[in-house]
C-alpha positions as CSV (number, residue, x, y, z in Angstrom):
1,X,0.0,0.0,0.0
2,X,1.6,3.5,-0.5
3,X,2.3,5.7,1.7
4,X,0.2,8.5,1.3
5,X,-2.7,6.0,1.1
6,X,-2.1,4.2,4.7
7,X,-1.0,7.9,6.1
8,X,-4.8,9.1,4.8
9,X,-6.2,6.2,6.1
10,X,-4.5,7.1,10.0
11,X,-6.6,10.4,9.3
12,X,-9.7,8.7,8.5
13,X,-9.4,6.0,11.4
14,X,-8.3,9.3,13.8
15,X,-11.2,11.1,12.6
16,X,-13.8,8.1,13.4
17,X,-12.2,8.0,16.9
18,X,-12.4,11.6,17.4
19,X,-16.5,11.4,16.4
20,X,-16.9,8.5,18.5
21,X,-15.7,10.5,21.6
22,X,-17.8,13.5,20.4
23,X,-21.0,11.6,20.3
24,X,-20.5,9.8,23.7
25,X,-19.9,13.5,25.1
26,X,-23.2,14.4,23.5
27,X,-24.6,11.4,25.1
28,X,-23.9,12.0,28.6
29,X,-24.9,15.6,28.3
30,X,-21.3,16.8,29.1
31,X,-20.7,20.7,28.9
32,X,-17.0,21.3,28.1
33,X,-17.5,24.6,26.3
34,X,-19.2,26.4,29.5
35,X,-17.4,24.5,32.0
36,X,-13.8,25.7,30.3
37,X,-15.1,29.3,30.4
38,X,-16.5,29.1,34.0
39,X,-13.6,27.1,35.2
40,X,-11.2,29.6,33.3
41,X,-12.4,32.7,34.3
42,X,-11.0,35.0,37.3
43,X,-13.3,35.1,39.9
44,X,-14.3,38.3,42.2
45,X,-16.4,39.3,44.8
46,X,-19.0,42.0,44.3
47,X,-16.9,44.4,46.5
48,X,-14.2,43.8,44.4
49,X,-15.8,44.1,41.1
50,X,-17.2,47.5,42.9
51,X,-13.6,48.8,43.7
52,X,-11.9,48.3,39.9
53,X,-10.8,51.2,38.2
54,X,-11.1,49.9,35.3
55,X,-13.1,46.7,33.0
56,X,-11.3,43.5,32.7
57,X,-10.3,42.6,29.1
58,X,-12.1,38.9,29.4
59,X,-15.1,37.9,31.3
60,X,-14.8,37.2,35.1
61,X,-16.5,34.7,37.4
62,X,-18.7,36.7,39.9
63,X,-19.3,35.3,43.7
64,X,-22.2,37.2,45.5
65,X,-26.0,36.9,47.0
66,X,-29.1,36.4,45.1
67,X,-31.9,38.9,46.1
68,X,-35.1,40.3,44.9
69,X,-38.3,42.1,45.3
70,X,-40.2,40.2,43.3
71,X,-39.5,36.6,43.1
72,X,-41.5,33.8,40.9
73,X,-43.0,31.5,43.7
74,X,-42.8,27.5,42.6
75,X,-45.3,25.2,42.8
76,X,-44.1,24.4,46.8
77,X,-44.0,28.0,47.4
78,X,-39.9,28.5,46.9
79,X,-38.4,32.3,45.8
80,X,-37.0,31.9,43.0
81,X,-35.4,33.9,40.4
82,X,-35.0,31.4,37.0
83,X,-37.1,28.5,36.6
84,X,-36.0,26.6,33.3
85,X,-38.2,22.7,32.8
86,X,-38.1,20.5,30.1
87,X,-40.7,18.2,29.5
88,X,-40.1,15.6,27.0
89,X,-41.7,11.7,26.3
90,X,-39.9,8.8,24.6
91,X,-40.8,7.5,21.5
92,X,-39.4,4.1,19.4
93,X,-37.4,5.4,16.7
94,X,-37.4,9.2,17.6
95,X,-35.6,9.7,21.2
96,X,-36.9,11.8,23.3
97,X,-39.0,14.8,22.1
98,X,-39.7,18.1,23.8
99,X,-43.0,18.7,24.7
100,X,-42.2,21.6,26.6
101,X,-39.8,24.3,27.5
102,X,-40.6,26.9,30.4
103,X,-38.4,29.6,31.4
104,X,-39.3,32.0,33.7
105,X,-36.5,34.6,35.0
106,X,-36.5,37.9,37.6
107,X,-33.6,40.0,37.1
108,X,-32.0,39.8,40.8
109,X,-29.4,41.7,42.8
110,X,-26.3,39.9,43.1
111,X,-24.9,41.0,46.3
112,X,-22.5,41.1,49.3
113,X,-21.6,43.6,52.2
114,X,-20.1,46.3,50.0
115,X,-23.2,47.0,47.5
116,X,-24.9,44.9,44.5
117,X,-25.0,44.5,40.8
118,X,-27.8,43.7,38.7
119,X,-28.1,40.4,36.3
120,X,-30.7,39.3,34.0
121,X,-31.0,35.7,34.9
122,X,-33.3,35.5,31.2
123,X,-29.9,36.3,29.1
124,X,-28.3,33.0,30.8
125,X,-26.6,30.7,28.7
126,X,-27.8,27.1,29.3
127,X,-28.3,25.1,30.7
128,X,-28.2,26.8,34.5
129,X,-25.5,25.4,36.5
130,X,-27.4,23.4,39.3
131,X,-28.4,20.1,40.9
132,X,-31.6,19.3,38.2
133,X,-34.9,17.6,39.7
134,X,-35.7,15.0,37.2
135,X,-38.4,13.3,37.1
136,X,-39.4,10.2,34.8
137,X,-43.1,8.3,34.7
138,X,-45.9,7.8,32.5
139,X,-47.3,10.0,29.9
140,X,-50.8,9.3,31.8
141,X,-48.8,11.1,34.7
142,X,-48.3,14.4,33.3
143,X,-51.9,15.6,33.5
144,X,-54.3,17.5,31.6
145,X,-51.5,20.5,30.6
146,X,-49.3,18.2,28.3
147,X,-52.6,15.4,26.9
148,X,-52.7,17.7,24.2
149,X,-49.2,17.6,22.9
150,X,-49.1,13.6,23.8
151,X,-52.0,12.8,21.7
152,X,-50.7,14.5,18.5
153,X,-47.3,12.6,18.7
154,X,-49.4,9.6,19.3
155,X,-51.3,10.3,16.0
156,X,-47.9,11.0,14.6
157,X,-45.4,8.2,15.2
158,X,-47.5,6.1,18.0
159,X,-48.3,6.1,21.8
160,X,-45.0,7.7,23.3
161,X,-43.4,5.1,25.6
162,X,-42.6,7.3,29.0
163,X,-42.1,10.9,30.0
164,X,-39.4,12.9,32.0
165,X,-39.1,16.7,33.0
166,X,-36.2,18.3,34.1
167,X,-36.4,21.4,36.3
168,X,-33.1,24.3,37.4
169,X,-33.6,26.4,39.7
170,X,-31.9,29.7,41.0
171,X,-33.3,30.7,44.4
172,X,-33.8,34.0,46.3
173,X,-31.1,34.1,49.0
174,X,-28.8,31.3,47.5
175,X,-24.9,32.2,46.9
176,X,-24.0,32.0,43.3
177,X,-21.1,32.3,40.9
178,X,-21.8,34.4,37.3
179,X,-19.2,34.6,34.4
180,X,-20.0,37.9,33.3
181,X,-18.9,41.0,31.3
182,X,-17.5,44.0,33.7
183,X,-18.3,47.3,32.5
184,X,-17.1,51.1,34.0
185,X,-19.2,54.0,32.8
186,X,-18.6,57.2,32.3
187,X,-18.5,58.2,36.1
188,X,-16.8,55.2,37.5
189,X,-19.9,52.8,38.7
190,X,-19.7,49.1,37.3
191,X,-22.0,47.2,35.7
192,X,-22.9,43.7,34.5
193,X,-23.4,42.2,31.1
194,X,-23.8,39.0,29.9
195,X,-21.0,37.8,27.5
196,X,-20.5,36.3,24.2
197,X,-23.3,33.3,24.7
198,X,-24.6,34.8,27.5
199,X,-24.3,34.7,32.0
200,X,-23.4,31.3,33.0
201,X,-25.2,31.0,36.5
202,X,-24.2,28.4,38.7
203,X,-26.1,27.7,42.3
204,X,-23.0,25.7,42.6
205,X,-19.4,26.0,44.6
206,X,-17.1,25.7,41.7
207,X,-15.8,21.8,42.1
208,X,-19.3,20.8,42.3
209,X,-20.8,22.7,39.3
210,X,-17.9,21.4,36.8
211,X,-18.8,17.6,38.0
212,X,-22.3,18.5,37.1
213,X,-21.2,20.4,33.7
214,X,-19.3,16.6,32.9
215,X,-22.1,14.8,32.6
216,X,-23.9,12.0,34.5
217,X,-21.2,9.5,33.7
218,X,-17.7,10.6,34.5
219,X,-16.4,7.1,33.7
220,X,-17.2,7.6,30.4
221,X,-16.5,11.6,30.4
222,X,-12.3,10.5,30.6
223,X,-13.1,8.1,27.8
224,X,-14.8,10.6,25.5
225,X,-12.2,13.0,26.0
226,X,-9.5,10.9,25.4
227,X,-11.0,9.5,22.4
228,X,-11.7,13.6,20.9
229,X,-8.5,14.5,21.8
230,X,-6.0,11.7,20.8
231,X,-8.0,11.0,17.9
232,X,-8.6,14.5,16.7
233,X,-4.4,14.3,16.6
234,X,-4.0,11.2,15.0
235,X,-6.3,12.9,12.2
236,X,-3.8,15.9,12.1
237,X,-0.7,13.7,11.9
238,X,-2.1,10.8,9.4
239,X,-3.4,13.9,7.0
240,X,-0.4,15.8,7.1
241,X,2.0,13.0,6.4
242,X,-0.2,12.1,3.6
243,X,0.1,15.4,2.5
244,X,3.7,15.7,2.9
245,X,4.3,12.1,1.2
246,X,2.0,12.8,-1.7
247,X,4.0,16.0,-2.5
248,X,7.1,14.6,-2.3
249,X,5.6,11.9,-4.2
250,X,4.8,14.3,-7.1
251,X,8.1,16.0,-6.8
């Protein structure tokens, strides 16, 4: 076989490997992309993001109190500020389908002894960093509110097999941790904005938000990335030995 051929065919092979570990990181619901940038990010205190005389050239991680006046109250009568479920049932040959997707956000003081800062928890990036409820059942156990959407998927593809929602929640009075744009205006008082892709908004001390941004199966989360990352170089090697070989080939 030449060369160039078995050197393209170590890209090929690299590149399967590389998909592979893609899709299992897909599969497990791992968040790489927002746990780098939280994880990454310098983190400060709302006194300290108060006290800087001038904007930090990347995004920072912000540590401080949630409070409002005007909270969303949950079905067992909890303050809260962002309230994102997903409702979705199973079907044979589709995966799980969406049946619906609530948000409901209160902008919020972020807080701590030296002042506040405002946030928008509805310019979030998702999903919110937190411990999610899930729940799983019937379809019959969703109720009235979804029988609706059930029945037309049911006309659709058949009877859906079972049902799961999956609530985040950001509560009035809990700590949390925002990556978040710092701005100075004209007379010296910072602000908050969301960054590229929005506030990341964890309920979460930091170790314990990036196990939850990993997925629900870390056993297979140093798999994946093993698999993306060597293979993604085995790719680059095999395809640019075949591209050196073939040239010299030609020459």
């Amino acid at each position: 076989m030449p060369l160039p051929l078995a050197f393209a065919l170590v890209a090929v092979l690299g590149a399967l490997i590389a998909a592979a570990g893609f899709a299992v990181l897909r599969l497990i619901g791992a968040q790489l992309r927002l746990a780098r940038r939280l994880a990454g990010a310098r983190e400060l205190s709302v006194s300290e993001i108060l006290s800087l005389p001038s904007a930090p050239p990347r995004p920072v991680r912000v540590r401080g109190r949630v409070r409002t006046s005007d909270p969303i109250s949950s079905a067992d009568g909890e303050p809260l500020v962002a309230l994102h479920r997903d409702v979705a049932v199973w079907q044979v040959g589709s995966g799980w389908r969406t049946i619906e997707r609530l948000r409901l956000t209160r902008s919020f003081e972020l807080w701590d002894h030296a002042g506040s800062l405002s946030v928008d928890p509805g310019a979030a990036a998702e999903p919110l960093v937190t411990i999610p409820l899930v729940w799983e059942g019937s379809t019959e156990e969703l109720g009235e509110t979804h029988s609706a959407a059930v029945a037309r998927l049911a006309r659709g593809d058949g009877q859906p097999a079972r049902a799961r929602a999956v609530t985040r929640t950001i509560g009035v009075a809990d700590t949390v941790l925002v990556l978040a744009e710092v701005r100075i205006g004209n007379e010296g008082v910072a602000s908050l904005a969301p960054p590229i892709g929005g506030y990341i908004i964890s309920s979460l001390p930091l170790d314990e938000g990036m196990r939850v941004l990993g997925g629900s199966r870390r056993a297979l989360l140093a798999a994946a990335l093993i698999g993306l990352v060597g293979g993604s170089a085995i790719a680059l090697v095999g395809a640019l030995a075949a591209a050196a070989l073939a040239f010299l080939v030609k020459s």
